[in-house]
C-alpha positions in Angstrom: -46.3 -155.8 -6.8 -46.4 -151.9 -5.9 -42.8 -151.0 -4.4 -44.3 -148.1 -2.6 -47.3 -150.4 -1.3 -45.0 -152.8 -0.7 -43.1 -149.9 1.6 -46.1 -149.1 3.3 -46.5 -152.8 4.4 -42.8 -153.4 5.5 -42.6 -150.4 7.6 -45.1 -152.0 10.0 -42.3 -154.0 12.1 -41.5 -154.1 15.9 -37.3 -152.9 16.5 -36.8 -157.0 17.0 -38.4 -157.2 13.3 -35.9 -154.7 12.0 -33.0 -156.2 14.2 -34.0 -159.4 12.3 -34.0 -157.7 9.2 -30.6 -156.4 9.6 -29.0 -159.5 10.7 -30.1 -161.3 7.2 -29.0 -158.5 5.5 -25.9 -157.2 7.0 -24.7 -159.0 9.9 -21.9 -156.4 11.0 -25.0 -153.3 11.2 -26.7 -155.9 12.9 -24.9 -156.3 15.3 -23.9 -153.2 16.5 -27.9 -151.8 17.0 -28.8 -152.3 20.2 -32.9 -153.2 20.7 -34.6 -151.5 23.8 -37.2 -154.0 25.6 -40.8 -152.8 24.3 -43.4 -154.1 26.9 -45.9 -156.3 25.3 -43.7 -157.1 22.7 -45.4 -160.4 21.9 -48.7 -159.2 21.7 -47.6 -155.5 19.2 -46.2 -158.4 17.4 -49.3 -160.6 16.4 -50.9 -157.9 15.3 -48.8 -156.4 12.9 -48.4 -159.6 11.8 -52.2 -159.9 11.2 -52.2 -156.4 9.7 -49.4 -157.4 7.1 -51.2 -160.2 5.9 -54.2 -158.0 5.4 -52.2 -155.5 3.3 -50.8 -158.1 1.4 -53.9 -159.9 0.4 -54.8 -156.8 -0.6 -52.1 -156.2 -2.8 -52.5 -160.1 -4.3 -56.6 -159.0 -5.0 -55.4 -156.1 -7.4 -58.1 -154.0 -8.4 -60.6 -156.1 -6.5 -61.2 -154.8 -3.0 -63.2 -156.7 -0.8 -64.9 -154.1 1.7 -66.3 -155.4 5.1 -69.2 -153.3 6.4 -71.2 -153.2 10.0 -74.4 -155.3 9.2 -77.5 -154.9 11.2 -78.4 -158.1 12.7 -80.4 -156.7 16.5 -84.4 -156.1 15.9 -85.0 -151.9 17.3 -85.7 -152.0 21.2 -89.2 -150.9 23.1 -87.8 -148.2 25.4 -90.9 -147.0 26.9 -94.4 -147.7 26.3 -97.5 -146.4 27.6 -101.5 -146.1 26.2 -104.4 -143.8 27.6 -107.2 -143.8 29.5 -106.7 -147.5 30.5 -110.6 -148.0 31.0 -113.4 -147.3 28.4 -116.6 -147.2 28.3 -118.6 -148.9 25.0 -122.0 -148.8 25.9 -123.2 -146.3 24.0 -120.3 -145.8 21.5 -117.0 -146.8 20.5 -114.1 -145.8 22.4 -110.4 -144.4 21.4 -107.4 -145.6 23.2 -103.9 -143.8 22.2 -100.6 -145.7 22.7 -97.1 -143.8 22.5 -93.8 -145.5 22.5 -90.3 -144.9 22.3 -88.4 -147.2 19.7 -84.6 -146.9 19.3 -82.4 -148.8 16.6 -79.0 -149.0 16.0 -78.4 -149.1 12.3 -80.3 -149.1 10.1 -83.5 -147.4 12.0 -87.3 -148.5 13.3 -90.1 -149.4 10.6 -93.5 -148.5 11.6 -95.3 -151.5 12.2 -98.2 -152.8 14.8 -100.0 -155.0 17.3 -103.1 -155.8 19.2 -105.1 -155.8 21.9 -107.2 -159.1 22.9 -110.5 -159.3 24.7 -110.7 -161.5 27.7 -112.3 -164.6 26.0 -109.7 -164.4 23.2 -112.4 -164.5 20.9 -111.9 -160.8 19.5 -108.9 -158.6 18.8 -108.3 -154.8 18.7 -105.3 -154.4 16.0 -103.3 -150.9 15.7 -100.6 -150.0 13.5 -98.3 -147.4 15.2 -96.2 -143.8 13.1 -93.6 -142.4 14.0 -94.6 -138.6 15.6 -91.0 -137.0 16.4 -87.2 -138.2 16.5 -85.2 -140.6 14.2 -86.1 -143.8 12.8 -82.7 -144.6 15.5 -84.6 -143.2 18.3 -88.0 -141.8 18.0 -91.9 -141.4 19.6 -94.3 -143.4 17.5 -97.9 -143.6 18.0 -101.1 -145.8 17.5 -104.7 -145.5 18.3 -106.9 -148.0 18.6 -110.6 -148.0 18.7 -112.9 -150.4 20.3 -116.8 -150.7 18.7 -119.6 -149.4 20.4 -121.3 -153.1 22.6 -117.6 -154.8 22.4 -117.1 -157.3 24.8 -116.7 -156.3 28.3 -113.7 -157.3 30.7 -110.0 -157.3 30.9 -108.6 -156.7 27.5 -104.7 -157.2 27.0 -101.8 -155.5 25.0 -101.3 -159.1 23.7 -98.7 -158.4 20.7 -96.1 -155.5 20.0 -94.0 -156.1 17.2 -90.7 -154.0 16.2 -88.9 -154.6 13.0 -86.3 -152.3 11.5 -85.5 -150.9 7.4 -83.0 -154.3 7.1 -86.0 -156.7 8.5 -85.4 -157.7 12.0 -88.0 -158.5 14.0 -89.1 -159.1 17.8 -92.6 -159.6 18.6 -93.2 -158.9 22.0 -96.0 -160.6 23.6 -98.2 -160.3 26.3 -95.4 -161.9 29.0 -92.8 -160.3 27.7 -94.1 -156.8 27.9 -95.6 -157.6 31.6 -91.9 -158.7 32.4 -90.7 -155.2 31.3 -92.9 -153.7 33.1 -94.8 -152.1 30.8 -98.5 -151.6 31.4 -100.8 -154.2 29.4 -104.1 -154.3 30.8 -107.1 -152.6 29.6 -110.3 -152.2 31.4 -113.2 -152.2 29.1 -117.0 -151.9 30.5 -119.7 -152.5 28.2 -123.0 -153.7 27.0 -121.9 -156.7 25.4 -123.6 -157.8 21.6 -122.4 -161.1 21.4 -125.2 -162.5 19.0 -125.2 -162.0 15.1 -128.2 -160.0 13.2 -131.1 -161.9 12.1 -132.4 -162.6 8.4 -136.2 -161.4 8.8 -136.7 -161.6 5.3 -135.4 -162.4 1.6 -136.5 -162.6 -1.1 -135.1 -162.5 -5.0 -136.8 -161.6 -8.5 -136.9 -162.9 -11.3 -136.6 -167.0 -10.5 -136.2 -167.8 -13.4 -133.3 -166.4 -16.1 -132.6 -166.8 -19.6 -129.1 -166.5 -20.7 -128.7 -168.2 -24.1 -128.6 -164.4 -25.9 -126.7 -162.8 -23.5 -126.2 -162.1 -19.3 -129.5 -162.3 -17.0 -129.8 -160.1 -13.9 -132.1 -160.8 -10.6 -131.8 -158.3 -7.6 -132.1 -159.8 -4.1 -134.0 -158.1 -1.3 -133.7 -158.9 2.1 -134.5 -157.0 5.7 -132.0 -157.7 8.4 -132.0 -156.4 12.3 -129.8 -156.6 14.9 -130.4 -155.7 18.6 -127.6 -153.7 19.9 -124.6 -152.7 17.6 -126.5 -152.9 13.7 -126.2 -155.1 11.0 -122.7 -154.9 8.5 -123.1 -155.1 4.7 -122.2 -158.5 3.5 -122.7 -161.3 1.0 -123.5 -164.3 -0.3 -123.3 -166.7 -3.1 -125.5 -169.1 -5.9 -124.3 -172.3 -6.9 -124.5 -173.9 -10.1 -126.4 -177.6 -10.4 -123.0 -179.4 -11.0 -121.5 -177.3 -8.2 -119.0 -175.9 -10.3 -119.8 -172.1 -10.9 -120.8 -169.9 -8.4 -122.4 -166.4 -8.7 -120.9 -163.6 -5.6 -122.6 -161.3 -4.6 -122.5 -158.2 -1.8 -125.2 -156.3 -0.1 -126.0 -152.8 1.3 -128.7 -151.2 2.9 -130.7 -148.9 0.4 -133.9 -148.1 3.2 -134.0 -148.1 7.7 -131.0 -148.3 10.3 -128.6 -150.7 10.7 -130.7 -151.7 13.6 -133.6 -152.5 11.6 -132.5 -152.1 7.6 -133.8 -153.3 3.7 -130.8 -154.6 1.9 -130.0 -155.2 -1.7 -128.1 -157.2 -4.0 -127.6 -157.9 -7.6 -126.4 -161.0 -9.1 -125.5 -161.3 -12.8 -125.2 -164.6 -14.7 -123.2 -164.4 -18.3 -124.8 -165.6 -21.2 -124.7 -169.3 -22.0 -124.0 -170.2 -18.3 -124.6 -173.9 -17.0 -128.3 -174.1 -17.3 -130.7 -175.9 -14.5 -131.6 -175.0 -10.9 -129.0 -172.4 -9.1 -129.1 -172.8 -5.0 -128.4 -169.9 -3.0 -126.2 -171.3 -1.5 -124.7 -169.1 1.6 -126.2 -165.8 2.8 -124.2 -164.5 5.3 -125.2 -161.9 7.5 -122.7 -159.8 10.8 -122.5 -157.1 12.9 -120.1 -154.0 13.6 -118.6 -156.2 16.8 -118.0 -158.8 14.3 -120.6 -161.2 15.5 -121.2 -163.8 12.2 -123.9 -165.9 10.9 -123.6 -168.0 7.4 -126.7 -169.4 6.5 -126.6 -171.9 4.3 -129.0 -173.4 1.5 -130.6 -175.6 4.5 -131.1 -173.3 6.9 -132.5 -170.8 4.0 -134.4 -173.6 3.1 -135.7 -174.3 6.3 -136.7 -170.8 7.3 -139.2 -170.3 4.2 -136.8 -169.1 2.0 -136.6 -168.7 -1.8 -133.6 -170.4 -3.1 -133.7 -172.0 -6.4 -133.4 -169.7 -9.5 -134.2 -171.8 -12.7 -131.4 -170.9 -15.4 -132.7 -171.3 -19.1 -128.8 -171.4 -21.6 -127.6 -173.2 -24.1 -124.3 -173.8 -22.4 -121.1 -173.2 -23.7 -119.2 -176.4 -21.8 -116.1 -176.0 -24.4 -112.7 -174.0 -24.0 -112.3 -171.8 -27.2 -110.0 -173.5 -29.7 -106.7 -172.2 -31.0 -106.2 -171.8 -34.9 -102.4 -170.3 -35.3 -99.9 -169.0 -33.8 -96.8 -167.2 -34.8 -94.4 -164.7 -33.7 -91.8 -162.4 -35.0 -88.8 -162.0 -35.3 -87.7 -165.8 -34.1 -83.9 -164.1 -33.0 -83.4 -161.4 -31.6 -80.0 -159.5 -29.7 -80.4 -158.4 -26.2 -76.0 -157.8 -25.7 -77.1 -153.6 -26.0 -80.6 -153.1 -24.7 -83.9 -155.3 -24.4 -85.6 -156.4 -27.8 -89.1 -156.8 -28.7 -91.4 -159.7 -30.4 -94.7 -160.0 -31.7 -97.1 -162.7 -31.1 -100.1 -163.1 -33.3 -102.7 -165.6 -33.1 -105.8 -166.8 -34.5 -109.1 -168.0 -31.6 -112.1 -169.4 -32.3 -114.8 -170.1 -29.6 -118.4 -171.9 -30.5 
């Protein structure tokens, strides 16, 4: 053990530690030094005690420190929070709302993150993610917009979910209660033509129905014209299946001719070459609106409507996994004590 550490650790003593000290050693110098009463004296002498054992495990861990930091276990706190103009007005167009808050943290400092906004059916949600404008990630203005589609649904909406997190992870989400409870403002006043029904399929159709692919891939374009009464159709998609069900062939759409009010759309679906041959369904033809209104048709209701829906599929089909001739790889040791090492694989595949 260090003697000078070791000084450094003794020197920590109360005058009735030193007293003691001296009586061990040399009773006579002992007893002619005279202690005067320290107040507290128990207490001074607990924790110089404690502080001596530290110093001394110290000493016993050599070279080895442990080192005992702050750690960040609290989530950043909402100080204030606020959002503007508190009613909109969607008839005729979407609508911006702007919410600014002030987010301080303790340690470690606020990550951006988000929440929403929830109409009054519950049915539909306004999310926002919110930036920091000015200040410290340990006290700082952040900001969010949010902006509510043209025809949305009308009503009450509701700051249902504000979530803080900081750099180490905490987290507090901070729902609707809670930020009523803080008194926070959380109500939205929304007035609006409401489109609360999907677009309608007025008509599809798809060329060519019937494919080859036993040379190569086969392409068929669909066409389709879709309307929608208040806030216009949304590109989407839909899907063929194969006759055993298990192959399926995505595709999207977009409008190439109209409005989204009253639109042509188009799609393209490619089969490879030797896919499973037979009679492909469409299978789902899904078709939705800005406000998020949805309709999925599927193959019976396509059906049902008039609809085209089988595309014959002429293919010798490959059914069989290619087939693997040899393998090998070099070098079969290798020494990764100074730096990372390298091998080569090589193999041989054969496919019908």
């Amino acid at each position: 053990m260090n003697s000078n550490l070791l000084s450094r650790t003794l020197i920590l003593e109360t005058t009735e530690d030193r007293h003691e000290r001296l009586q061990r050693s040399n009773p006579t110098a002992a007893s002619m030094v005279t202690s005067s009463p320290i107040q507290g004296h128990g207490r001074m002498k607990r924790i110089l005690a404690g502080i001596r054992a530290v110093l001394i495990s110290v000493l016993m861990l050599g070279s080895a420190v442990l080192v005992q930091g702050q750690v960040d276990s609290t989530p950043p706190v909402l100080v204030s929070l606020d959002f503007n103009p508190k009613t909109v007005d969607t008839t005729s167009g979407p609508a911006t709302v702007t919410l600014t808050a002030r987010i301080t943290d303790d340690l470690s400092g606020t990550r951006n993150q988000g929440g929403y906004f929830r109409s009054p059916s519950g049915a539909k949600t306004a999310p926002f993610s919110y930036g920091r404008i000015s200040g410290t990630a340990s006290d700082g203005i952040y900001q969010a917009t949010v902006t509510l589609p043209a025809f949305t649904e009308p009503g009450t909406w509701q700051l249902y979910s504000f979530t803080l997190q900081d750099v180490t992870g905490n987290l507090s989400s901070l729902n609707n209660a809670v930020l009523l409870a803080a008194g926070f403002p959380a109500a939205l006043t929304v007035m609006s033509t409401e489109d609360a029904t999907p677009p309608v399929l007025v008509s599809l159709d798809f060329n060519p129905k019937t494919v080859d692919t036993t040379s190569g891939p086969a392409t068929l374009t669909l066409t389709a014209r879709i309307t929608d009464d208040l806030s216009g159709a949304r590109n989407q998609g839909g899907y063929f299946r194969s006759p055993s069900g298990a192959k399926t062939a995505p595709f999207s759409y977009g409008r190439i001719s109209g409005t989204a009010s009253d639109g042509i759309y188009q799609a393209t679906v490619t089969l490879p070459a030797f896919t499973e041959p037979g009679t492909w369904q469409l299978y789902s033809f899904t078709v939705q609106d800005v406000t998020g209104n949805l309709s999925s048709l599927n193959n019976a209701v396509l059906l049902a409507a008039g609809f085209p829906a089988a595309l014959t599929v002429v293919s010798t089909e490959d059914a069989t996994p290619p087939v693997l001739v040899s393998l090998d790889f070099n070098p079969k040791t290798v020494d990764t004590t100074s730096g990372p090492a390298t091998l080569t694989l090589t193999a041989r595949i054969t496919d019908d």
